[in-house]
C-alpha positions in Angstrom: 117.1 -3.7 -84.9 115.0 -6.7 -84.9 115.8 -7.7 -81.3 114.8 -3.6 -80.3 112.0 -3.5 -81.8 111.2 -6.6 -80.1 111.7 -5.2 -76.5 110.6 -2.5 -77.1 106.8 -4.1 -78.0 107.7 -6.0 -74.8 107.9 -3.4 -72.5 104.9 -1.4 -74.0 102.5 -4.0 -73.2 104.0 -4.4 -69.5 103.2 -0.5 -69.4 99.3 -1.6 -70.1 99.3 -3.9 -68.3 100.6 -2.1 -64.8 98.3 1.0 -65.9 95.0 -0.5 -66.6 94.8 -3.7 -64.1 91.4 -2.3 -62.6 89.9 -2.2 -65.8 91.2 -5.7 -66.5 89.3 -6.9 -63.4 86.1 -5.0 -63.7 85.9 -6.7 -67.3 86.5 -10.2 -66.3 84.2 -10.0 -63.6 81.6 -8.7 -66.3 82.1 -11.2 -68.3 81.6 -13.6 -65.9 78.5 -12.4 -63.8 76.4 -9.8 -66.1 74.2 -6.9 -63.5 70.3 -7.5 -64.8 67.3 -4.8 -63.7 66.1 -7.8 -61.5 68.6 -7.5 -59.3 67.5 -3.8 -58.6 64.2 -4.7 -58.1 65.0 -7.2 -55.6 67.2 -4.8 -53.3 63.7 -2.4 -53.3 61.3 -5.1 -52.6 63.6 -5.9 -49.5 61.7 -2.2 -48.3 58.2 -3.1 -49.2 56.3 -5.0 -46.4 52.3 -6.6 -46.8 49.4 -5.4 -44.9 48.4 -9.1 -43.3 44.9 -8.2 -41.4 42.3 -5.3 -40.1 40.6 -6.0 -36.7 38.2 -4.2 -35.2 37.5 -4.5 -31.5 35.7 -2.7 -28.5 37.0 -1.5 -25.7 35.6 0.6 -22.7 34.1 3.5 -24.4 36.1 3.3 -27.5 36.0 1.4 -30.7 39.3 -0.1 -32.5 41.2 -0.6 -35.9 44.0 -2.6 -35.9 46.3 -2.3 -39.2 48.7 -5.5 -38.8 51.6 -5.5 -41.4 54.5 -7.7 -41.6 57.1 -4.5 -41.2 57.2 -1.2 -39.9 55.7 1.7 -42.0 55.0 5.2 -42.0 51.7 6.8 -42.1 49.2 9.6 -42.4 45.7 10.0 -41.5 43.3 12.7 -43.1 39.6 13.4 -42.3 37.4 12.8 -45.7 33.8 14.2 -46.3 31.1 12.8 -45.0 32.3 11.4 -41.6 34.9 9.0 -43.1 39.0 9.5 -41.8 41.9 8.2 -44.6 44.8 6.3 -43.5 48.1 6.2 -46.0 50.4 3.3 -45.2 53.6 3.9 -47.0 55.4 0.6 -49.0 52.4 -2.1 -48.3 51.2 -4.0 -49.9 47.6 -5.3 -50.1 46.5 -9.0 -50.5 43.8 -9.7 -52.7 41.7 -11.7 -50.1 41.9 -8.1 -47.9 40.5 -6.3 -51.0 36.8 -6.0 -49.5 34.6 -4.0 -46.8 35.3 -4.9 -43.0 32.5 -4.4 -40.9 31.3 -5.8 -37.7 27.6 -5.3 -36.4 28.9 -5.0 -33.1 30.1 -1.5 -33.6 28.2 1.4 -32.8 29.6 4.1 -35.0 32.4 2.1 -37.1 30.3 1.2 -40.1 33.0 -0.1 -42.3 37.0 -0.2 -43.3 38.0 -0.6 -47.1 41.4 -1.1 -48.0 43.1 -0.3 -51.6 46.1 -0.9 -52.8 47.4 2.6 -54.5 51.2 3.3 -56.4 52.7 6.6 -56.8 56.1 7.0 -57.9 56.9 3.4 -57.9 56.2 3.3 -54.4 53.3 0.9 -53.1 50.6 2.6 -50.4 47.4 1.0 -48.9 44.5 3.7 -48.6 42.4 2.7 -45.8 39.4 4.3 -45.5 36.9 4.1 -42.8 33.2 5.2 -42.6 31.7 6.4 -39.4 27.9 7.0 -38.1 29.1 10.1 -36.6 32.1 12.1 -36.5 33.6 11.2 -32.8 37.7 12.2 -31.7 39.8 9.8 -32.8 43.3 9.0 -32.0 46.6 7.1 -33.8 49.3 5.1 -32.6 52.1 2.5 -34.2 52.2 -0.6 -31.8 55.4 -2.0 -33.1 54.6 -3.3 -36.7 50.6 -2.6 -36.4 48.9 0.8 -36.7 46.1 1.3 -34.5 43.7 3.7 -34.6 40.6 4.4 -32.0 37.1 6.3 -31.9 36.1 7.5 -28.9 32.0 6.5 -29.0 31.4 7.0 -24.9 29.5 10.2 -25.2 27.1 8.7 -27.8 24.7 7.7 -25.5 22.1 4.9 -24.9 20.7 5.0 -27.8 23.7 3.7 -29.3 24.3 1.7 -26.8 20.8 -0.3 -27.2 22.0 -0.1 -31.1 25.4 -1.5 -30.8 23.5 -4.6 -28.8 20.8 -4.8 -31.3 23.8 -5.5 -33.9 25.6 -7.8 -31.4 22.3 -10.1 -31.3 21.6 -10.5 -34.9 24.9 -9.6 -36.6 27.9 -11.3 -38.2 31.3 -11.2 -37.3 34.5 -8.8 -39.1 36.2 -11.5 -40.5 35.8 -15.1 -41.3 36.7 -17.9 -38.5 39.5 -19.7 -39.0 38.6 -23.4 -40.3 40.3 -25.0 -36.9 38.2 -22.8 -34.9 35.0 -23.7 -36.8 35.7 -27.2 -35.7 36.0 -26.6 -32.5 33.0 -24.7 -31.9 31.1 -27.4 -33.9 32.4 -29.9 -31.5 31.4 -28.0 -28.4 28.1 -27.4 -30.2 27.7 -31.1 -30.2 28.8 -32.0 -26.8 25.9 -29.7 -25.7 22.9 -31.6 -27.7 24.1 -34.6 -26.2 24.1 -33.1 -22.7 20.5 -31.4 -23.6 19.4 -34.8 -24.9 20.8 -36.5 -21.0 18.9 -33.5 -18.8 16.9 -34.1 -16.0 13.0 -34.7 -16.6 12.7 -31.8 -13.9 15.1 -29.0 -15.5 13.8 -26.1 -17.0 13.3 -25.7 -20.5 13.8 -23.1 -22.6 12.1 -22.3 -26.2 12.7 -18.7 -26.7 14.4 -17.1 -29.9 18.0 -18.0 -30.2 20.3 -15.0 -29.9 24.1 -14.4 -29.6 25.5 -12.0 -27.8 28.8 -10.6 -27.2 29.2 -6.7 -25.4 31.6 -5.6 -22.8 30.6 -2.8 -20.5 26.9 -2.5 -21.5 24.1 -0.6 -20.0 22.1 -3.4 -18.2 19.0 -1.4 -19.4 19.6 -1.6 -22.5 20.4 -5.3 -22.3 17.2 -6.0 -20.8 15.6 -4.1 -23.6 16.7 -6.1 -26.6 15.6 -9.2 -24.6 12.4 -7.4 -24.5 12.6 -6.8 -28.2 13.9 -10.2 -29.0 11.4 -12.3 -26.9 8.1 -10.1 -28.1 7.4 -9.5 -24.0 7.5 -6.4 -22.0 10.3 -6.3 -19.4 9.8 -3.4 -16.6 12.9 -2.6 -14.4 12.9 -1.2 -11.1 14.8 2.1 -10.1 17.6 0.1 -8.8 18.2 -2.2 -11.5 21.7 -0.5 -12.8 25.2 -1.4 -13.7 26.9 -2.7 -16.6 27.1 -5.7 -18.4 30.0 -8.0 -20.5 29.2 -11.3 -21.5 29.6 -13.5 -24.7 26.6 -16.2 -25.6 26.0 -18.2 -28.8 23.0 -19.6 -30.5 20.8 -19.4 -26.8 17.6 -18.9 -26.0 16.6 -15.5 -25.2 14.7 -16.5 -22.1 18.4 -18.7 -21.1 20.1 -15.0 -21.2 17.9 -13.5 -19.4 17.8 -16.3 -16.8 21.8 -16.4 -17.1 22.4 -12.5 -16.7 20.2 -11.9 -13.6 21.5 -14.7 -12.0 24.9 -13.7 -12.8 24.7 -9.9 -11.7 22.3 -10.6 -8.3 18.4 -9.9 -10.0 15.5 -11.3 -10.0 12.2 -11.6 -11.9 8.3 -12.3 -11.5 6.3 -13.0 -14.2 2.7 -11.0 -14.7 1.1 -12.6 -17.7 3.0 -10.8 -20.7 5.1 -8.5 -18.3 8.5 -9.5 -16.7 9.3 -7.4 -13.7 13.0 -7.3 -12.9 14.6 -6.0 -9.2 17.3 -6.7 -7.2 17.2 -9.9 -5.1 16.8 -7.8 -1.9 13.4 -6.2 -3.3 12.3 -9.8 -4.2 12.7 -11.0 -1.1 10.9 -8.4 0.5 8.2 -8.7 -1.9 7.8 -11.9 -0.8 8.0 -11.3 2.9 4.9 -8.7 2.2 3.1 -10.9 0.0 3.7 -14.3 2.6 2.3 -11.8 5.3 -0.9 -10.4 3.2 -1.7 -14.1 2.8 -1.4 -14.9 6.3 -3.4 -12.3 7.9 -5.9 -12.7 4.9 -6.0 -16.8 6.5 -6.2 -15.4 9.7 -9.1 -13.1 8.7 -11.3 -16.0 7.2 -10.5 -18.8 10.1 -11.6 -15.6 12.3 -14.7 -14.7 10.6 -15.9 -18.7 9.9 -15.1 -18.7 14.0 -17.0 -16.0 14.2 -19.7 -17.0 12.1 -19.9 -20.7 13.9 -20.2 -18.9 17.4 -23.0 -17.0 16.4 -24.9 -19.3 14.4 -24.8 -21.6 16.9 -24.5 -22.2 20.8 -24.5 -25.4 21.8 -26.0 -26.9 18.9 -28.7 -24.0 18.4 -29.7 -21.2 16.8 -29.8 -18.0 17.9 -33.1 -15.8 18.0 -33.8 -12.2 18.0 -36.0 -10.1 20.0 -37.5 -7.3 17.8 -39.4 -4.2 19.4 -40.9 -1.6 17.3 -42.6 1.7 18.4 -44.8 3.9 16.5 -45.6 7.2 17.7 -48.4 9.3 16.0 -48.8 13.0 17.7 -50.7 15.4 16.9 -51.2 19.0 17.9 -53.9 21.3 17.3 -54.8 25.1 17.6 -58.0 27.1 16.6 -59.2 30.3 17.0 -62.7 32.0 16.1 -63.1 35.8 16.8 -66.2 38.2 15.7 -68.9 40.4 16.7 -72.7 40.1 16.3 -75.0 43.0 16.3 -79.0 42.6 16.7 -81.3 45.3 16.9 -85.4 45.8 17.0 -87.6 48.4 16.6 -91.2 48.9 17.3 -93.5 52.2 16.1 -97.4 53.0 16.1 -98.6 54.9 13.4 -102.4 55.6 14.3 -104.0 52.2 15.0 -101.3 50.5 13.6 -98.1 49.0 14.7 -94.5 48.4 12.9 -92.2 46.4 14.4 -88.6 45.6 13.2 -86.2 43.6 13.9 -81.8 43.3 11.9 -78.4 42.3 13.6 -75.7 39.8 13.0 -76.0 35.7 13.8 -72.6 33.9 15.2 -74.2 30.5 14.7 -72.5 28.2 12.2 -75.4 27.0 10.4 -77.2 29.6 7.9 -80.8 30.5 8.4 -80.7 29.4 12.3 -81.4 32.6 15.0 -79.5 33.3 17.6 -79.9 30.3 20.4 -79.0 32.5 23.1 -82.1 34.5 23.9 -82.4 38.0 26.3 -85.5 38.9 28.3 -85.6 42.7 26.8 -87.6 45.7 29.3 -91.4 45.2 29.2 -92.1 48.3 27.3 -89.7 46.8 24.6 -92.5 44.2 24.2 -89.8 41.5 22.6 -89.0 38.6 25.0 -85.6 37.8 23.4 -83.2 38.5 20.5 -84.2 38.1 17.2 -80.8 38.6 14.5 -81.3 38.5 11.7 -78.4 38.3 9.3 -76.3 35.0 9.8 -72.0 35.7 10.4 -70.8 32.1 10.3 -67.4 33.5 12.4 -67.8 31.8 15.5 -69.5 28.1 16.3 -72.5 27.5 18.8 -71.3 27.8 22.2 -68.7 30.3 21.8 -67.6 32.4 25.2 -69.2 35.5 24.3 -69.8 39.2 25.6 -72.6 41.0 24.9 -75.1 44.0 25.9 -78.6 45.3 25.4 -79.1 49.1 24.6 -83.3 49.6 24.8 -86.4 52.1 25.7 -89.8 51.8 25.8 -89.7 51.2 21.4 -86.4 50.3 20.1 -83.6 47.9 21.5 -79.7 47.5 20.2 -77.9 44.4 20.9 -74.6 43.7 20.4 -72.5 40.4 21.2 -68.5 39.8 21.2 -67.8 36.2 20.3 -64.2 34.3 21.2 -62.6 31.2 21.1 -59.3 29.8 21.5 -58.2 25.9 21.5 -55.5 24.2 22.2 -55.1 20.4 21.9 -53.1 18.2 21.4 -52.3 13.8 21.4 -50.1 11.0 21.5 -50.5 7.2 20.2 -47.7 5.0 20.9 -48.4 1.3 19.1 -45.9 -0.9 20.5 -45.4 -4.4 18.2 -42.9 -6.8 19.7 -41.9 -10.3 17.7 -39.3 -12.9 18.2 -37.9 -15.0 15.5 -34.8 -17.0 14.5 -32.2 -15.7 12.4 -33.2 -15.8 8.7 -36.5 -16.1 9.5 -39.4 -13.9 8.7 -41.6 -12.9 11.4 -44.8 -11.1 10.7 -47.3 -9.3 13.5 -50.3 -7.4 13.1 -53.1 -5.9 15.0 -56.0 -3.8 14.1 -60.0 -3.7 12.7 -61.9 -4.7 9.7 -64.1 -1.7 8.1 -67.2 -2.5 6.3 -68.0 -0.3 2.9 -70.7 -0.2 0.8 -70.6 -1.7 -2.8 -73.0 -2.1 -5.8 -73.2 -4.7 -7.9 -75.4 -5.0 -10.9 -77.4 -8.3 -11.8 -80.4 -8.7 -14.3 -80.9 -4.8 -15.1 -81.2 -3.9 -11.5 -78.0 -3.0 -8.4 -78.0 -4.5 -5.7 -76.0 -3.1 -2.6 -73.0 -5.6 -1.4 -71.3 -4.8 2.0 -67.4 -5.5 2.1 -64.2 -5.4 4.1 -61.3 -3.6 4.0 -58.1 -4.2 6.9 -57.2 -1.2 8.8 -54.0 -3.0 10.7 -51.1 -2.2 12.6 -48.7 -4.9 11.0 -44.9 -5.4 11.2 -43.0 -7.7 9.5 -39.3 -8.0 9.6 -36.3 -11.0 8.8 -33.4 -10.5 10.9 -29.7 -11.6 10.3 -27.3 -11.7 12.2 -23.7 -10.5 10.5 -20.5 -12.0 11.5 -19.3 -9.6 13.0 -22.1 -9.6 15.7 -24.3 -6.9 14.3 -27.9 -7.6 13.2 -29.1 -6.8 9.5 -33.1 -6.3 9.5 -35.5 -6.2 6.2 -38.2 -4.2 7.9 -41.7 -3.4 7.0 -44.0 -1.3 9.0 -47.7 -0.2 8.5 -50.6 1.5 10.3 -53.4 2.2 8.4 -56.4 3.7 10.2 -59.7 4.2 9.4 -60.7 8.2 9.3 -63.9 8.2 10.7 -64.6 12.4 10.1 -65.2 11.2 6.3 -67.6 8.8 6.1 -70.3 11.3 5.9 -68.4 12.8 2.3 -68.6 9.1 1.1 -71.4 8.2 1.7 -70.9 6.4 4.8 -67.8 4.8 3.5 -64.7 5.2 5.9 -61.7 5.9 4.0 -58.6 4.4 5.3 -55.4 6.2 6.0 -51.8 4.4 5.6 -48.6 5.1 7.0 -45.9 2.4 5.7 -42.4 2.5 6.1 -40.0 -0.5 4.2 -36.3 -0.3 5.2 -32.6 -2.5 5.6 -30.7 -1.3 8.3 -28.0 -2.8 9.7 -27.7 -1.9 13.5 -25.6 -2.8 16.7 -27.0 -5.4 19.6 -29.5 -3.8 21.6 -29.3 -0.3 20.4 -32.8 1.7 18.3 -32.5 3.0 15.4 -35.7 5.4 14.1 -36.2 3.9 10.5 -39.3 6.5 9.4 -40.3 9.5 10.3 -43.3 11.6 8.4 -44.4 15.0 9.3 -47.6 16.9 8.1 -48.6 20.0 8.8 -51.6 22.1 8.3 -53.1 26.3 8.2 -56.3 26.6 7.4 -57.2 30.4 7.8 -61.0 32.0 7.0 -62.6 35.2 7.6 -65.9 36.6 7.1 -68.0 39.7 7.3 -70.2 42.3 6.3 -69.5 43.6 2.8 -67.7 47.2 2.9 -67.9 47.4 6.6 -66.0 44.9 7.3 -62.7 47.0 5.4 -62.9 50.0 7.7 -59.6 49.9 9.4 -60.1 49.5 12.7 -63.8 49.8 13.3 -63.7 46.7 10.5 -63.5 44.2 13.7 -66.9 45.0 14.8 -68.4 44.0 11.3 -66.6 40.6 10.6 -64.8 37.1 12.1 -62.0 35.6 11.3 -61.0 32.0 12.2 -57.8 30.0 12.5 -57.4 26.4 12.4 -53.7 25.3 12.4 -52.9 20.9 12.9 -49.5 19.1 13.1 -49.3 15.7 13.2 -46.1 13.4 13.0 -45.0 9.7 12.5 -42.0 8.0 13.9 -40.9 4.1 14.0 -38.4 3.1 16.1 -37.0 -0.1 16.3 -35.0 -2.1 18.6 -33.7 -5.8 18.1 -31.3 -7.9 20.6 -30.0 -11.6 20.5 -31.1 -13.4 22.7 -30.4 -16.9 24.8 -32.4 -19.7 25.4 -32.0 -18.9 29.2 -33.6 -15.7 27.9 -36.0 -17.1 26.2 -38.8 -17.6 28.7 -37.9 -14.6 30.5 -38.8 -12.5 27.3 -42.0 -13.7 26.6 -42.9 -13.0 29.8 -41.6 -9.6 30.1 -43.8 -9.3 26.7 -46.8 -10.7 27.6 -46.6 -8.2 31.0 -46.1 -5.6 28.9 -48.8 -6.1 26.7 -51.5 -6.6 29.8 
């Protein structure tokens, strides 16, 4: 029983054994190798990639973000308030050093990117958000393990443009240089002071502002106007100053830009003071080509007019002189006219042994109180032997054409007289100076009389009576020049004073003087008059006289009155006449002068 119960134990735990070997297994293996939550950990991190850089970069009319990761990862974008856009990256993570703002100057509507490192669910996801000026399209796009996203900014305008360059020139860059590249550009810096210590004594020098400046595909405009802005100048372009501009400068004068870019992209400038004109090299040139030509016909103009002006003041080691001839014309014209009627009448009665006798009429003598001069032998029985007016008409002056008749019987006579006179005159004085003189120099004539006036002078209580002088001349007196261009320029001054005679009895013997004067520049051609003066004067002098109330009846009025008419007109001209002359002329002048004076 023993032994069975033995075999029996036996094959029971052979039965476990071939039922349970899995189980056998599965506990060994624990037992030697326990699973820990590490281990799971581990298998997801082998999912979970790290966001290693943003970039942000320009291109032609767009502006860039450039996600890099170290693996592959899905995304979303969404548009946030306020002009911003949100982009999810799915199992990233963040580095602590990329836990900041990312900006670059440079942009024109990108003003910054953040990044933040967000968990939900026990799944890691960067949050990049980034801030724009102004909401523009946009567009995104995986590029193997980056994620890139763009803003088209090319219908912002120039504004933004001119922005954008303003950052470029005084801004930063997006991210820290690396320190190998800081080295580099610290070498190169110091390569170039040596070379600026070595330059030339003759290169050009430039102190202007430093500026950096790094654009692609910029409106040369604009470029030109932050230079402007940068420098403190003014900077005017010419309509066909255009194009575009990329370029990338560091720490260089703004004046070395400018200098660089319009060499670079065919302009060229010319400086006005404060202003810098810029135009194309073509407009320069023919700037130049008009400017060279102004200054060469304004040389040719001076050597012509020195020429000119060597001719004429001298021939053959002399002078020139110049004939002057003036004229002066006085003329005068005159008209008068005196017409009346005289009456005269006598009468002679007898009353017993006594006798009346009477005698009325009109006078036409001038002078009051004076009978009639011309005298009529009447009929004897009239018993007068000639005309005896009586009332004075001062109408018509002694002498008078007149027409007359007698009307008488043996005791009363009429008389009656038509008086009429007409005259007509009229005159012409021509004064004729003539003078020769050098050019430049004055040259006076004068001809004419010396009137004596009467003066008193008072000494010791009592006046004595002084005679004096006064000229009455016909004087010219001019200074010619001659002009370079052949003409002569004349200071003139012409008189004629005359003494007026017709006067002297109102002034008690003293003869007024009357002056003409003329003083003129006049600039005239060789040989050819010019009048320089010219007065005219005329005068109406009307009178009328007659018997009171008579004289009114229309008609029938004329035999009772006179009327006289006295109209003058005088005028005064100058004319003058100079011409250069030669010596051969000389001698032949004068005498022509002195002939003409005889």
């Amino acid at each position: 029983m023993k032994i069975i119960r033995q075999l029996c134990g036996i094959v029971l735990w052979v039965s476990v054994l071939w039922i349970f070997p899995g189980y056998v297994a599965v506990e060994n293996a624990a037992a030697e190798t326990p699973v820990t939550a590490n281990d799971v950990a581990g298998k997801k991190a082998a999912d979970i990639g790290n966001l290693e850089n943003i970039t942000l970069d320009r291109v032609k009319g767009k502006e860039r973000v450039t996600f890099i990761a170290t693996k592959i990862s899905s995304f979303k974008v969404e548009e946030e308030p306020g002009n911003s856009v949100l982009l999810k990256l799915e199992n990233l993570h963040v580095p602590e050093i990329l836990l900041r703002p990312f900006y670059d100057d440079s942009m024109i509507n990108i003003q910054q990117v953040v990044a933040e490192q967000k968990t939900i669910k026990e799944v890691p996801w960067v949050y990049a958000t980034v801030n724009l000026e102004k909401e523009v399209p946009y567009s995104v796009r995986q590029e193997g393990q980056n994620v890139v996203l763009d803003f088209n900014v090319a219908t912002l305008g120039d504004t933004e443009t001119f922005s954008m360059l303003k950052k470029v020139a005084q801004g930063k860059p997006a991210s820290p240089a690396p320190e190998n590249l800081k080295k580099r550009e610290a070498a190169v810096d110091q390569e170039k002071g040596k070379n600026a210590t070595k330059s030339e004594p003759g290169a050009v020098r430039y102190s202007g502002q430093k500026i950096s400046l790094d654009f692609q595909d910029a409106d040369m405009r604009a470029v030109l106007r932050l230079l402007a802005e940068t420098g403190g100048v003014s900077i005017v372009a010419g309509p066909d100053v255009k194009g575009s501009v990329s370029i990338h400068m560091r720490d260089v004068p703004w004046d070395q830009a400018l200098e660089t870019i319009l060499d670079i992209y065919g302009m060229a400038k010319k400086e006005m003071g404060n202003v810098i004109s810029v135009m194309t090299l073509d407009k320069k040139k023919k700037d130049e080509e008009v400017r060279k030509q102004a200054e060469k016909d304004q040389i040719e103009a001076e050597l012509t007019r020195k020429a000119r002006e060597t001719q004429l003041m001298s021939e053959k080691g002399k002078l020139r002189q110049i004939s002057i001839e003036a004229k002066i014309v006085e003329a005068s014209d005159e008209f008068v006219r005196n017409l009346g009627v005289t009456w005269g009448g006598a009468f002679n009665a007898r009353i017993g042994n006594y006798s009346s006798q009477t005698a009325w009429g009109t006078n036409t003598s001038s002078t009051e109180g004076q009978t009639n001069p011309v005298s009529y032998s009447y009929p004897n029985g009239i018993g007068y032997s000639g005309s005896q007016a009586a009332v004075n008409l001062p109408g018509a002056l002694a002498g008078t054409p007149t027409l007359g008749f007698v009307i008488g019987g043996a005791n009363a006579v009429l008389e009656a007289q038509i008086a009429a006179l007409e005259t007509t005159s009229s005159g012409k004085i021509i004064s004729t100076p003539k003078v020769t003189t050098m050019d430049g120099v004055k040259a006076t004539i004068k001809q004419g009389e010396e009137i004596p006036y009467m003066t008193y002078e008072s000494s010791g209580g009592s006046s004595y009576p002084k005679v004096s002088f006064k000229d009455a001349l016909l004087k010219l007196e001019v200074t010619p020049t001659i002009t370079p261009d052949g003409r002569i320029s004349m200071l003139i001054n012409a008189t004629n004073d005359r003494g007026d005679y017709s006067r002297a009895s109102e002034l008690n013997g003293n003869v007024p003087i009357v002056k003409n004067e003329v003083d003129s520049k006049v600039v005239v051609e060789n040989g050819t008059t010019v009048v320089i003066g010219g007065v005219s004067k005329t005068t109406d002098d009307r009178a009328m006289s007659g018997v009171p109330w008579l004289n009114k009846i229309p008609v029938l009025g004329w035999l009772f009155k006179s009327e006289s008419i006295d109209k003058t007109r005088k005028q005064l001209l100058i004319f003058v006449t100079p011409k250069i002359i030669h010596d051969k002329d000389t001698a032949s002048v004068a005498n022509a002068s002195v002939f003409n004076n005889q």
